[in-house]
Steps between C-alpha positions, in 0.01 A plus 500: 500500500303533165652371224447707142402105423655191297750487174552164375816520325654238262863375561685218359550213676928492556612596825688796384190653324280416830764675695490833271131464501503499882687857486189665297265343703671619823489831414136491406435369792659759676248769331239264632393277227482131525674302283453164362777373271347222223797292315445457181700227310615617160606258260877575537388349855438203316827442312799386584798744490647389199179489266395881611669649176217252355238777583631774241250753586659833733305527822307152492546498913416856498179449286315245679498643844353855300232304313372393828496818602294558166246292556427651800582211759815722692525860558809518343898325453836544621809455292825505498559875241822326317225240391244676355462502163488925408174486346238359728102497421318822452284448774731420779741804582832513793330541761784520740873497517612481840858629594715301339761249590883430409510510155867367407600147488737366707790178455432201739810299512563230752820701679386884500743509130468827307424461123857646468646200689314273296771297352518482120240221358264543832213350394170774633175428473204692344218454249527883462553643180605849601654320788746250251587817285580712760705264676690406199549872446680514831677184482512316167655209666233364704306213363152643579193171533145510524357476823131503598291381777373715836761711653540192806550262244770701296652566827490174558691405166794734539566346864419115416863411348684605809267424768451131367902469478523664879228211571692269309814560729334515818384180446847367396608632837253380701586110409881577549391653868302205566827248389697695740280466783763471841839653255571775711737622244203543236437847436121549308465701247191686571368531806157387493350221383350494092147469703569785751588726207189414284287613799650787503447616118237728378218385262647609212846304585339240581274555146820517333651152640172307338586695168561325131791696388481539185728845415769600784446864527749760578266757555122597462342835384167588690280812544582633845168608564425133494768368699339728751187433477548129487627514856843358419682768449694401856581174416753583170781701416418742218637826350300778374565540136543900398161586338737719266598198346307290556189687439152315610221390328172782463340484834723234674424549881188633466149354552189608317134460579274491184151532509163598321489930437260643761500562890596237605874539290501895607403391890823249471735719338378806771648236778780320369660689155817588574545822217873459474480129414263585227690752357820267447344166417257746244795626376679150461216361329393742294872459323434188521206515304619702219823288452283221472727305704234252670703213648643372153846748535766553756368866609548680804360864626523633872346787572524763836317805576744785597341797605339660188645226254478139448898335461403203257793245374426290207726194393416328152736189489533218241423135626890510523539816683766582257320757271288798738327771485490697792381843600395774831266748493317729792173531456274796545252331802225688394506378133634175613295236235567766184873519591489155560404439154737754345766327702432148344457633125833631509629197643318295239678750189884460703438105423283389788245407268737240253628327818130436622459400130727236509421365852159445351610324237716281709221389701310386247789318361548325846192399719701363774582842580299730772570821656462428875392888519181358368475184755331628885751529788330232687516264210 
C-alpha cells in the first residue's frame, strides 16, 4: 500500500512518554504514514529527581524536543498537553490533539483504601502543588510528602514498606519450617516457600522489594491517564478522585503534536485532531494563560464540551489548600477562547489573581519547591 511517506517525530526517552508517543504514531500509521519516533534526551533526562527544581525555566523538557524540530532535523514533537509551557515559539503551531485520555487523578494505596479511610496523619505522596492544596482542602489531617520519580518507581515506593516486611516474614517462616522438618504437629504459616512466592511477584513487586525506603507512604496521587498509559494500571488498587474536586491540571490526559505552520501541520491535524479535545484543553489553557498560573501555583481548570457550551471548573488554591478561589462557567463553544478569557479575568478580580500572587512569591522564597504539573509524566 502507498504510504503518504515518513514523519520523524521527537519523543522523550521515559517509557511512559515512548508509550504515549506510540499512540500518535499508531494512528498515523493507520492513515498510512510511516512513522519513525527519534528520542531526544532533554536535560531533565539528565538530572536526578531531586535536582530537577534546579532547572527553573517552565517547559525546559518541552523546549528541547521543539527546537529540534526548529532546526529542521524532525518533522515535528509529541508532548504530554499538561507540560507544555502556554506560549510556545511563533513558528511551531498544535498541530494535533488527538482524543484525549482520563484526565483526573486517581489514589494508589497499597489495600484499595479510599482517601476517606485514610486514617488521620496518613502520610500521601505528591510533588504536586495543586495536588498538596487540594488534598489538604479535603483532609487537613494528612501529612502530604514530596514524591517524584517515573510512575513504576513511585509505585514502587508506596508498596516497598509492606512488601519488604511480607518478605521479611516469609523468610522468618521459612527457617522455623525448616527447624520443624518431621514435627507433624507444626502448622506453617504460609504456604509456600519465601522463594516460591518471589517467583510469583510482578516486576514492580519485585521493584519494590530492592527499594531504599526512605518515606512510608500511605497513599500516592497520579494522573490516571498515566497510570493507563504506563501499562500498570492492573497491577494497583486506585480510586478515581472526583474531577469536581479535585479538578486537573490544563490539558492533563491529552497529547499534543507540535510542529512547523504549513502542510505538513494541516495534513496531520486533517488525520488525527480530535475537535472536541481541542476545544477543552484550548479552553483550559487559554485560562490558564491569562491567570498566569504557569506551574509556580496550585491551579486547577477542567473543561467539557456539552452540546453548544463548554462546562469549565476552575480551582485557585493556596499552597495550603486552606484559602480558594473557585468558580463554573458554560461556555459559548463557538466563542470558546474569548469566553475563556472573560472567564479567567473575572476569576483574577474575585481573588484568583492575589493567591497566584503569593504562590509566586513563595517560590521564589523556597527553591526546593516544584510543581510536579510542570515535571513530564514519564519522568
Amino acid at each position: 500500500m502507498r504510504t503518504r511517506g515518513t514523519l520523524r517525530l521527537a519523543t522523550r526517552g521515559s517509557t511512559l512518554a515512548r508509550r504515549q508517543a506510540s499512540l500518535v504514531a499508531e494512528a498515523l500509521e493507520e492513515r498510512r504514514y510511516e512513522v519513525e519516533l527519534v528520542t531526544v534526551e532533554t536535560t531533565g533526562d539528565q538530572i536526578r529527581d531531586e535536582l530537577i527544581h534546579r532547572l527553573g525555566k517552565t517547559g525546559a523538557f518541552v523546549r528541547e524536543l521543539d527546537e529540534r524540530v526548529l532546526e529542521g532535523d524532525l518533522d515535528g514533537a509529541i508532548h504530554s498537553m499538561k507540560d507544555m509551557p502556554t506560549e510556545q515559539p511563533a513558528e511551531l503551531v498544535t498541530a494535533a490533539v488527538p482524543e484525549r485520555g482520563r484526565p483526573g487523578d486517581v489514589l494508589v494505596t497499597p489495600d484499595g483504601a479510599t482517601l476517606e479511610e485514610l486514617p488521620s496523619g496518613a502520610t500521601v505522596g505528591t510533588s504536586s502543588l495543586r495536588r498538596r492544596a487540594q488534598l489538604l482542602s479535603e483532609r487537613p489531617d494528612l501529612t502530604v510528602e514530596p514524591l517524584r520519580g517515573n510512575v513504576d518507581t513511585r509505585i514502587e515506593k508506596l508498596l516497598a514498606p509492606a512488601m519488604q516486611e511480607e518478605h521479611q516474614e516469609r523468610t522468618e517462616a521459612d527457617k522455623e519450617r525448616k527447624g520443624n522438618t518431621g514435627n507433624d504437629d507444626f502448622e506453617p504459616e504460609y504456604d509456600r516457600s519465601v522463594d516460591d512466592w518471589f517467583d510469583d511477584l510482578s516486576e514492580l513487586e519485585k521493584g519494590a522489594l530492592g527499594r531504599e525506603v526512605e518515606t512510608e507512604y500511605d497513599a500516592i496521587v497520579l494522573a490516571g491517564a498515566g497510570l493507563e498509559r504506563s501499562g500498570l494500571a492492573h497491577y494497583v488498587d486506585y480510586q478515581e478522585l472526583p474531577t469536581s474536586t479535585f479538578v486537573p491540571a490544563p490539558g492533563q490526559g491529552a497529547l499534543a503534536v507540535t510542529a512547523p505552520d504549513g502542510e505538513t501541520a494541516r495534513d496531520i491535524q486533517t488525520h488525527i485532531d480530535h475537535p472536541r479535545s481541542r476545544v477543552e484543553t484550548t479552553v483550559e489553557r487559554t485560562v490558564l494563560a491569562e491567570l498566569g498560573g504557569g506551574c509556580i501555583a496550585p491551579v486547577g481548570i477542567y473543561a467539557v464540551v456539552q452540546g453548544e457550551y463548554v462546562h469549565t471548573n476552575v480551582s485557585v488554591f493556596d499552597r495550603d489548600g486552606e484559602e480558594s478561589v473557585t468558580g463554573s462557567r458554560d461556555l459559548p463553544v463557538e466563542t470558546h477562547a474569548e469566553a475563556a478569557r472573560e472567564f479567567a479575568r473575572d476569576l483574577a478580580d474575585r481573588g484568583a489573581d492575589a493567591l497566584i500572587q503569593a504562590a509566586r512569591k513563595d517560590a521564589d522564597g523556597d527553591a526546593d519547591d516544584v510543581s510536579e504539573e510542570n515535571i513530564p509524566e514519564g519522568k
